[in-house]
PyMOL Python script that loads the backbone (N, CA, C, O; Angstrom):
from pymol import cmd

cmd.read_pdbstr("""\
ATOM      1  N   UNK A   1       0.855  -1.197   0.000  1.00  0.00           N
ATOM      2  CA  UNK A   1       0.000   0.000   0.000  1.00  0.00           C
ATOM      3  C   UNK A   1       0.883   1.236   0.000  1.00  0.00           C
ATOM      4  O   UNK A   1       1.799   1.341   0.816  1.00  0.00           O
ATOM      5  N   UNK A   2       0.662   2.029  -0.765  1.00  0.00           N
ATOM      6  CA  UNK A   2       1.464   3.674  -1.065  1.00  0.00           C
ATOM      7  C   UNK A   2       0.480   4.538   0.295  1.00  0.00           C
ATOM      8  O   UNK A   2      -0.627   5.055   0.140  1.00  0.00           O
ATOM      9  N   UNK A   3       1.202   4.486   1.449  1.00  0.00           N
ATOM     10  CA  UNK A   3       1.304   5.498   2.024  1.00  0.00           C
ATOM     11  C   UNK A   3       1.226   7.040   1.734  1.00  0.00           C
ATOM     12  O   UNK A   3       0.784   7.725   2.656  1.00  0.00           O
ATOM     13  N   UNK A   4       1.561   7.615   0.689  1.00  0.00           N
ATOM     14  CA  UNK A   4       1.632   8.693   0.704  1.00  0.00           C
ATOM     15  C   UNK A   4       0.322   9.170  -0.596  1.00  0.00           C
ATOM     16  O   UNK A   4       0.374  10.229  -1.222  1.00  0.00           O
ATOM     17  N   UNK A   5      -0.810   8.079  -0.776  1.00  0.00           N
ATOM     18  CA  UNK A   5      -1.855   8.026  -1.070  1.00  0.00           C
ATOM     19  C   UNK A   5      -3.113   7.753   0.125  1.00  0.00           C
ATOM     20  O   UNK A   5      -3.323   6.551   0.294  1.00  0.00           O
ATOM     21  N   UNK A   6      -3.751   8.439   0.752  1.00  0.00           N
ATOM     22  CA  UNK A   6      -4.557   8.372   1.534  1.00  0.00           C
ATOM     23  C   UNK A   6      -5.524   7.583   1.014  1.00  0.00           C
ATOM     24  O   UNK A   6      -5.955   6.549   1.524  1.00  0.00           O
ATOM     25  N   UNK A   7      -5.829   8.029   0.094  1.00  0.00           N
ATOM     26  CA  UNK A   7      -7.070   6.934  -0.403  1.00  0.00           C
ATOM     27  C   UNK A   7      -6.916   5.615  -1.038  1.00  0.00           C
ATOM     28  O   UNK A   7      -7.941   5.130  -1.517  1.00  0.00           O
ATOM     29  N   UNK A   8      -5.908   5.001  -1.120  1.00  0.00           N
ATOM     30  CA  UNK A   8      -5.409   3.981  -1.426  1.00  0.00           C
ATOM     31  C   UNK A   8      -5.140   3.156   0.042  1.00  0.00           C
ATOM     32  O   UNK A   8      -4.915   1.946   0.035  1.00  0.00           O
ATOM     33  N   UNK A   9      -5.191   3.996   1.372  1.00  0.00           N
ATOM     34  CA  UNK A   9      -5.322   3.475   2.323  1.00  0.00           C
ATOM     35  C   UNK A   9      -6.375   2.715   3.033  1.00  0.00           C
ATOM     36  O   UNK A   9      -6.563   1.580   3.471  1.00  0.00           O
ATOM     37  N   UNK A  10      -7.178   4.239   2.917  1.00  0.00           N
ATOM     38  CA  UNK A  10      -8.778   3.828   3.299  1.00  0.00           C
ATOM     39  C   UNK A  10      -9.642   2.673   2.281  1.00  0.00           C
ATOM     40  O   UNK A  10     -10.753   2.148   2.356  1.00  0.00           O
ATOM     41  N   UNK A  11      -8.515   2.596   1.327  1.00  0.00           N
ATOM     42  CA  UNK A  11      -9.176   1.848   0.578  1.00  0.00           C
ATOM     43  C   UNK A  11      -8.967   0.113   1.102  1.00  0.00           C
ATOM     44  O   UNK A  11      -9.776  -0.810   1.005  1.00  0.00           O
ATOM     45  N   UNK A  12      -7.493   0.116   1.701  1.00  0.00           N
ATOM     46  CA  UNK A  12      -6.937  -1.169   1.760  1.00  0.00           C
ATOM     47  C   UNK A  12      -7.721  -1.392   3.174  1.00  0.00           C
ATOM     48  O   UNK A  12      -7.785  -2.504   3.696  1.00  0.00           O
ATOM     49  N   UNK A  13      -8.273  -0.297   3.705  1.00  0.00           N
ATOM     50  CA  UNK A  13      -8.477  -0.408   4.893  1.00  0.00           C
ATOM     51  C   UNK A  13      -9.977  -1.468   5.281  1.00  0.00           C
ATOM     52  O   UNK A  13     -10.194  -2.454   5.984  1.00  0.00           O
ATOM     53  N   UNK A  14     -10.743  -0.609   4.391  1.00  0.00           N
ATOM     54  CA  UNK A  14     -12.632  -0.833   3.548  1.00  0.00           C
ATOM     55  C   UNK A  14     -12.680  -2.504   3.421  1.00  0.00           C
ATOM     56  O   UNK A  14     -13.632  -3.241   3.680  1.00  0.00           O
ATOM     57  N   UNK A  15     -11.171  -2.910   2.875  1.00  0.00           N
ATOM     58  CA  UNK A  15     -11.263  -4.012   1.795  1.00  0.00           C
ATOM     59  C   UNK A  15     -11.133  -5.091   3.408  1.00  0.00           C
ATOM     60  O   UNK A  15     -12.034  -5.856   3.752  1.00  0.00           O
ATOM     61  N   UNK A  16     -10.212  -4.954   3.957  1.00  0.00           N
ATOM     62  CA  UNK A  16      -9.812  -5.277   4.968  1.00  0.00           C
ATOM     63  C   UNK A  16     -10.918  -5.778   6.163  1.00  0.00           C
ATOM     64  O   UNK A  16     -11.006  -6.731   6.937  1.00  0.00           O
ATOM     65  N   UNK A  17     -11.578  -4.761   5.896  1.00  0.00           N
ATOM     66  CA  UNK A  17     -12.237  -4.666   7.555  1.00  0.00           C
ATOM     67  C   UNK A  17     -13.589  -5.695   6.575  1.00  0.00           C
ATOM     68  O   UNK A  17     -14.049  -6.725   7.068  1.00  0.00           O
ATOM     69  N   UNK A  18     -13.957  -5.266   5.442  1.00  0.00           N
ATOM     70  CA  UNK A  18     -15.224  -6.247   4.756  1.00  0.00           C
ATOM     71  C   UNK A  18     -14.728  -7.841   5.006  1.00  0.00           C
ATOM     72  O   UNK A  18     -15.548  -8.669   5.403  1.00  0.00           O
ATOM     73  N   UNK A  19     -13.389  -8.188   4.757  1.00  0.00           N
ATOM     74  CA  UNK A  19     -13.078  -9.470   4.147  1.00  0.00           C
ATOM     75  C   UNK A  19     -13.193 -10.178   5.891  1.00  0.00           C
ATOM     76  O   UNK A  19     -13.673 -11.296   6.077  1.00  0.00           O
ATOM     77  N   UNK A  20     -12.669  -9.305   7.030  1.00  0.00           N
ATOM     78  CA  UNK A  20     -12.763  -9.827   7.805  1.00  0.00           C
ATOM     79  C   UNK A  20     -14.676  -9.993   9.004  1.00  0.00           C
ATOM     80  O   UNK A  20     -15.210 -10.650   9.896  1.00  0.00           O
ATOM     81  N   UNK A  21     -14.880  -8.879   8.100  1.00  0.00           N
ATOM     82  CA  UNK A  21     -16.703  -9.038   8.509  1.00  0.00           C
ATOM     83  C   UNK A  21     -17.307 -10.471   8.087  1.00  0.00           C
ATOM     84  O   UNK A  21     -17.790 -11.410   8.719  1.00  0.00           O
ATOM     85  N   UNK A  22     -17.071 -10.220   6.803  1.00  0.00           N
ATOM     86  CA  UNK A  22     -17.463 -11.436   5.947  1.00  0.00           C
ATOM     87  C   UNK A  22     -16.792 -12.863   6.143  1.00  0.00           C
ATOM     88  O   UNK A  22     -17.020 -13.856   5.451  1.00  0.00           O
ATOM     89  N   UNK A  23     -15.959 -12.778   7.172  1.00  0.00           N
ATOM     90  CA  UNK A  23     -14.957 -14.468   7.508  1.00  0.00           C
ATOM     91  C   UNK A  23     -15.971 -14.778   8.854  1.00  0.00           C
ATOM     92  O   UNK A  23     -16.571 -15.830   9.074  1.00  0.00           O
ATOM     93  N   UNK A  24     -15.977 -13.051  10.006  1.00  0.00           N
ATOM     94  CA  UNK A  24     -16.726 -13.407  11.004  1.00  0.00           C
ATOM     95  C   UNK A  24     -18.113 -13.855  10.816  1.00  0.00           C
ATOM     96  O   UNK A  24     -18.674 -14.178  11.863  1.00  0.00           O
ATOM     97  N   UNK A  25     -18.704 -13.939   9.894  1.00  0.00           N
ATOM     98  CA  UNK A  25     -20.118 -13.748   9.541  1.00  0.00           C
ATOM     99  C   UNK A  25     -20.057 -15.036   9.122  1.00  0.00           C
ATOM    100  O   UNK A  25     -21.224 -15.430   9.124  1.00  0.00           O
ATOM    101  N   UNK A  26     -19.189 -16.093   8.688  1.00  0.00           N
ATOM    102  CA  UNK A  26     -19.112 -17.606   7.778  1.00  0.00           C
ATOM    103  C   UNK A  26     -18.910 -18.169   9.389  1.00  0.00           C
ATOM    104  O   UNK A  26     -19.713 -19.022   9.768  1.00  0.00           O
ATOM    105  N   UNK A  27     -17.816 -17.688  10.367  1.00  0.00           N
ATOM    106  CA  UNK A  27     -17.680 -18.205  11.623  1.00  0.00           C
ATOM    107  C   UNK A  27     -19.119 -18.358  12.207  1.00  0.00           C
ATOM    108  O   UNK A  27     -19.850 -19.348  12.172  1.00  0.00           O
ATOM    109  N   UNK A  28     -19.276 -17.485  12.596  1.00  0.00           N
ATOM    110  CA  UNK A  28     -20.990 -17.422  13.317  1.00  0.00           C
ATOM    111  C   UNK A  28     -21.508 -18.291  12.710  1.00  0.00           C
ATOM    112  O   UNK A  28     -21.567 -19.364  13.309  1.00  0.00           O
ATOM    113  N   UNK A  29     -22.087 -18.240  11.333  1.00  0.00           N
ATOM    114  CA  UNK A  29     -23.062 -19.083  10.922  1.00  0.00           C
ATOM    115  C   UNK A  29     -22.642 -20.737  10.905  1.00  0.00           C
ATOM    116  O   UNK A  29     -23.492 -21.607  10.719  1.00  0.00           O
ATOM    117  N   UNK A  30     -21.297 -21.014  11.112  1.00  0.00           N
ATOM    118  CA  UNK A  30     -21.074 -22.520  11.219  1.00  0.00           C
ATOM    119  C   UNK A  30     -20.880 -22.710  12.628  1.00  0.00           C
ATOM    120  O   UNK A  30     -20.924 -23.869  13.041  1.00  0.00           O
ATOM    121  N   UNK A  31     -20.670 -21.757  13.455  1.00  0.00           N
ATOM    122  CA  UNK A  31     -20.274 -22.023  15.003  1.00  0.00           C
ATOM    123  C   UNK A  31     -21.425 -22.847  15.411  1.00  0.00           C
ATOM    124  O   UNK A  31     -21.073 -23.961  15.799  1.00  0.00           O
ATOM    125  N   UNK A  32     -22.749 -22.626  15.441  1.00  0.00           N
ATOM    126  CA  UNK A  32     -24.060 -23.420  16.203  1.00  0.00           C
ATOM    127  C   UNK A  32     -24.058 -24.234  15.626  1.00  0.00           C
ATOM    128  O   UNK A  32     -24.998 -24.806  16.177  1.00  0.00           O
ATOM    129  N   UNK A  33     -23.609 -25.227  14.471  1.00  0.00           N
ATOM    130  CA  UNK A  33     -24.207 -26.638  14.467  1.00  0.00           C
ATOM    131  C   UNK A  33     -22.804 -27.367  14.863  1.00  0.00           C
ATOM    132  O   UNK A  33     -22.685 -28.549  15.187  1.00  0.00           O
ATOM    133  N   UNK A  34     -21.782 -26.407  14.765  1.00  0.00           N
ATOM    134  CA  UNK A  34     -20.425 -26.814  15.123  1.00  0.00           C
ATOM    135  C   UNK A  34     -20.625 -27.311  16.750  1.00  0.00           C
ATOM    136  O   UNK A  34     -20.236 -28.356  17.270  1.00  0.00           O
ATOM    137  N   UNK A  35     -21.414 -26.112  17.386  1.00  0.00           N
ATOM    138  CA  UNK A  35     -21.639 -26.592  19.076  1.00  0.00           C
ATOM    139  C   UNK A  35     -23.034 -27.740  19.165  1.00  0.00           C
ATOM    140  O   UNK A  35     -23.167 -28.399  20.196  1.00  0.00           O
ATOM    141  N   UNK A  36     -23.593 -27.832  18.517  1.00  0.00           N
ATOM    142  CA  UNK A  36     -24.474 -28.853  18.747  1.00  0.00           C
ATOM    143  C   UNK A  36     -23.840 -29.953  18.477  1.00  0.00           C
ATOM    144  O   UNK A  36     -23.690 -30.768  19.387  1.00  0.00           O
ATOM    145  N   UNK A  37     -23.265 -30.255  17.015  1.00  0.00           N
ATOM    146  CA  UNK A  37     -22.430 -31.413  17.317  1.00  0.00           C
ATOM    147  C   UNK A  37     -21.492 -31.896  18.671  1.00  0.00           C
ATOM    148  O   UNK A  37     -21.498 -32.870  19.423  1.00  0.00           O
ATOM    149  N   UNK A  38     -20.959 -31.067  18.584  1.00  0.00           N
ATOM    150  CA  UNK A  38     -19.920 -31.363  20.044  1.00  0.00           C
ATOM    151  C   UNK A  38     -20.797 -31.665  21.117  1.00  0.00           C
ATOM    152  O   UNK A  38     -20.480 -32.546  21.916  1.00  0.00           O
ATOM    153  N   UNK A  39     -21.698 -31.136  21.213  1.00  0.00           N
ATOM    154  CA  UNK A  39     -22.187 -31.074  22.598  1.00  0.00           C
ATOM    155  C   UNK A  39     -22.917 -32.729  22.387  1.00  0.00           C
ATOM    156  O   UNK A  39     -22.924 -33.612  23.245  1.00  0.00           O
ATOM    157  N   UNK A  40     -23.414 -32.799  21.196  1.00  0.00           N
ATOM    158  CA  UNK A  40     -24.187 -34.131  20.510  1.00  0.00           C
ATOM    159  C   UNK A  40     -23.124 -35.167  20.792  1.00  0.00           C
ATOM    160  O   UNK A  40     -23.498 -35.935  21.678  1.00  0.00           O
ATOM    161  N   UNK A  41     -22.053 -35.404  20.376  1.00  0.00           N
ATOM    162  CA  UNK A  41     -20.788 -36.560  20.734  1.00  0.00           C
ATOM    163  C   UNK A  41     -20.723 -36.628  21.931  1.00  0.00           C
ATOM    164  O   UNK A  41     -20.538 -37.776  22.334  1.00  0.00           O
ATOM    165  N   UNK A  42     -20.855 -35.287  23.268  1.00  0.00           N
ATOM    166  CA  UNK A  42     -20.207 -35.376  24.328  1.00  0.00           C
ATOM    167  C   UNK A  42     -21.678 -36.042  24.969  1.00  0.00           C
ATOM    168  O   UNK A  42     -21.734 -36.396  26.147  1.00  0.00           O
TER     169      UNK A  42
END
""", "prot")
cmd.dss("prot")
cmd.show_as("cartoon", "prot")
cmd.util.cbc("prot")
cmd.orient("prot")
């Protein structure tokens, strides 16, 4: 990322913070059958 482009920051920044919304958002939605199983074996 070129630092001495601000908007090339906010940009890496946007991209960044989505990709990691969008990983937490795949987590969540597999976490509950992920804990029912477990809890289902135990």
């Amino acid at each position: 990322v070129n630092t001495a482009n601000p908007s090339a920051v906010s940009d890496a920044r946007v991209k960044a913070a989505r990709l990691s919304a969008v990983s937490a958002a795949q987590i969540n939605a597999v976490k509950p059958s992920a804990v029912t199983n477990h809890t289902k074996k135990v």
